[in-house]
N, C-alpha and C positions, 0 to 999 in steps of 0.2 A: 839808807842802808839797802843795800842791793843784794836779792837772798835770791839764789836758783835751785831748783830740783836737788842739785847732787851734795847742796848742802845743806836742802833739809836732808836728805837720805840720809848722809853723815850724822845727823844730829839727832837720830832717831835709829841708827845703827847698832845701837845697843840690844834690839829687840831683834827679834827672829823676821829675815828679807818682808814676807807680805806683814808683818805687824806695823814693821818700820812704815813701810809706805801706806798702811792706812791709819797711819798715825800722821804721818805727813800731811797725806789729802784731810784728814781731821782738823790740823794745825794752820791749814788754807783757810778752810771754810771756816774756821774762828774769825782768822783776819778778818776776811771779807765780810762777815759778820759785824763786825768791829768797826770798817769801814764804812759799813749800811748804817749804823747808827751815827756814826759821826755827821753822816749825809743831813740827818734827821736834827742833829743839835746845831751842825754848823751848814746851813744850806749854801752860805755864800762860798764855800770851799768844797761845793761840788765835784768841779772839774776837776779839781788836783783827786779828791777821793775818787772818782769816778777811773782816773787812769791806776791808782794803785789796786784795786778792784780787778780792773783788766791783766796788771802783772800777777797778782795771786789766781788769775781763771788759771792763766799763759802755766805756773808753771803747773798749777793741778794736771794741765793736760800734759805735760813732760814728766810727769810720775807717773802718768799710765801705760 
């Protein structure tokens, strides 16, 4: 599933513009979080977690 900035924004748009977005940047760094662990259970599926890591940095920085 392919998720961008505008629609985490959307999806957290319920809340007042900076809540939204630091609920977003929050909801990244869960992922990526989530990811780091998976690193840890599943080492040999590094690489594939290592590039979804990279699209959750990519959109943190398109929310700032």
């Amino acid at each position: 599933m392919k998720t961008s900035a505008s629609t985490l924004t959307q999806a957290f748009s319920t809340q007042s513009p900076s809540h939204s977005s630091n609920a977003a940047l929050e909801y990244c760094n869960r992922e990526i979080a989530k990811c780091q662990e998976m690193i840890r259970i599943w080492p040999h599926e590094q690489a594939c977690l290592l590039k979804l890591i990279a699209g959750w940095q990519r959109t943190k920085r398109q929310l700032r």
